[in-house]
Rosetta silent file (secondary structure, phi, psi, omega in degrees, C-alpha in Angstrom):
SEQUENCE: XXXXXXXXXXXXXXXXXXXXXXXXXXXXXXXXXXXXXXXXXXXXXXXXXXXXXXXXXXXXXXX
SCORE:     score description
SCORE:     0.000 S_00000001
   1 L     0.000  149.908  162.213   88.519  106.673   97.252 S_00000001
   2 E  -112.101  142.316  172.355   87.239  110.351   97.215 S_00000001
   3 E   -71.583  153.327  151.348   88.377  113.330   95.283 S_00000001
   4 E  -170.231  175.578 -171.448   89.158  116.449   96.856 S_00000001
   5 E  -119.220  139.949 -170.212   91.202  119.485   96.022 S_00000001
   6 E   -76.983  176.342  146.132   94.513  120.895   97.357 S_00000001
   7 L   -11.303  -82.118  173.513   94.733  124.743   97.640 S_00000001
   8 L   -36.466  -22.493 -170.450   96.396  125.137   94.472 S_00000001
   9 L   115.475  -34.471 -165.094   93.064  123.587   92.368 S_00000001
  10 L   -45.877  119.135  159.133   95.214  120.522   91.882 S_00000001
  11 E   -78.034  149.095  164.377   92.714  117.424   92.169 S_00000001
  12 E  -175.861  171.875 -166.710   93.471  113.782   93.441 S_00000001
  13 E  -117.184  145.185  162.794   92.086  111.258   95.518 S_00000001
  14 E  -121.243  131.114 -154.676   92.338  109.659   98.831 S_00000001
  15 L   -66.912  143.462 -163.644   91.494  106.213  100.261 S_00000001
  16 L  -109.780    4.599 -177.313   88.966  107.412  102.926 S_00000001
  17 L   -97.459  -35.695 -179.247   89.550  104.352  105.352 S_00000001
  18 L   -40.613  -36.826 -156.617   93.214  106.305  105.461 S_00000001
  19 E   -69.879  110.820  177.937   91.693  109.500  107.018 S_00000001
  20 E   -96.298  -32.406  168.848   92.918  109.387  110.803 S_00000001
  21 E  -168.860  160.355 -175.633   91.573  112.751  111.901 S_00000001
  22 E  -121.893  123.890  155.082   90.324  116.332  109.934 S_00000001
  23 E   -86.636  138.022  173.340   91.084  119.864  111.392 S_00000001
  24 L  -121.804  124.916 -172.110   89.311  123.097  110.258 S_00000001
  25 L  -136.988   19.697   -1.205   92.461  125.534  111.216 S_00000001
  26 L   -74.371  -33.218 -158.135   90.917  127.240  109.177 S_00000001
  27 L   -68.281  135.787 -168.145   92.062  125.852  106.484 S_00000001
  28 L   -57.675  141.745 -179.489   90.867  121.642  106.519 S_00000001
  29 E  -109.837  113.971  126.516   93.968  119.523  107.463 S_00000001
  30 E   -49.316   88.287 -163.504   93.921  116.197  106.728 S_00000001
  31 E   -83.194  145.150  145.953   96.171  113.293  109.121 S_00000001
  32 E  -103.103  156.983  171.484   96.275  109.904  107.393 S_00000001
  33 L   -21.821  -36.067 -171.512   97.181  106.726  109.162 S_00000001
  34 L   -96.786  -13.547  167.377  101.061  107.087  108.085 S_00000001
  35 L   108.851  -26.739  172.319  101.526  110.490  109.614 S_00000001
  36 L   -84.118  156.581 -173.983  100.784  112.643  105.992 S_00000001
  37 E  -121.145  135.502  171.378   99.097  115.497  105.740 S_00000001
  38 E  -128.827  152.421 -165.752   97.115  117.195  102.954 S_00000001
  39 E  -118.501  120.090 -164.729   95.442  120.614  103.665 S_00000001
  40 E  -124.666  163.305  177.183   92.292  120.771  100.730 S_00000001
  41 L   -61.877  -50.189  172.386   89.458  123.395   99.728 S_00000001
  42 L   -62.076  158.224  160.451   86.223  121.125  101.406 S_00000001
  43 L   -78.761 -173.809  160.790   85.279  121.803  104.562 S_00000001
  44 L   -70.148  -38.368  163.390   84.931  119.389  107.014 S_00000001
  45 H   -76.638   -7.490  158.108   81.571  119.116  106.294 S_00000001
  46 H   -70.215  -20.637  172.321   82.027  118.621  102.690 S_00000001
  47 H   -95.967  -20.461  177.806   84.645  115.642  103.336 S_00000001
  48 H   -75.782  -43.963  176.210   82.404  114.108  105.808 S_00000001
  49 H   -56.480  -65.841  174.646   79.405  114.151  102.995 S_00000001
  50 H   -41.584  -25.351 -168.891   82.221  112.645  100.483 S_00000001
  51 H  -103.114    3.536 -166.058   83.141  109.935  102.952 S_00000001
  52 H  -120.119  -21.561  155.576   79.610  109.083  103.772 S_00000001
  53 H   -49.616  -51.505  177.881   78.467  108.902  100.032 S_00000001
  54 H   -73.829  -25.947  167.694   81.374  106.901   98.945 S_00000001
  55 H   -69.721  -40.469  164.669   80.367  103.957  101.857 S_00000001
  56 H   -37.827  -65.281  153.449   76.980  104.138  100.773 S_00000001
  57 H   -46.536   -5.881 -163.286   78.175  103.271   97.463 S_00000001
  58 H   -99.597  -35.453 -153.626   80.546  100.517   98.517 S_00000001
  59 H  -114.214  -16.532  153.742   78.245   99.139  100.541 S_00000001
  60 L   -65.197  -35.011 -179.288   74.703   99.051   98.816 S_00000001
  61 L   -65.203  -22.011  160.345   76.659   97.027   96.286 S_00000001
  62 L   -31.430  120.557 -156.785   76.939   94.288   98.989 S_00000001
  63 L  -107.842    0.000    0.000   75.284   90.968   98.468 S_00000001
């Protein structure tokens, strides 16, 4: 999962296999698989570096 931040400041996290497409409109839009949407503070390139960190991690641990 990756953090990110709503508008408001609030933080929480989202499963990053979830993430069906990203919009910069401007503000980033987030679709998940199920049709919700959360509109956060990163950019797109700031969610793509979170989603490409967090696989890294997942997946160096691989034996």
């Amino acid at each position: 999962m990756i953090e990110l931040t709503r508008l408001n400041g609030v933080r929480f996290s989202v499963n990053c296999d979830l993430i069906e497409t990203v919009e910069e409109t401007p503000d980033t839009v987030i679709t998940l698989t199920n049709g919700r949407k959360f509109v956060v503070a990163e950019s797109m390139g700031q969610l793509r570096s979170l989603v490409i960190d967090f696989k890294k991690q997942i997946y160096s641990n691989v034996i």
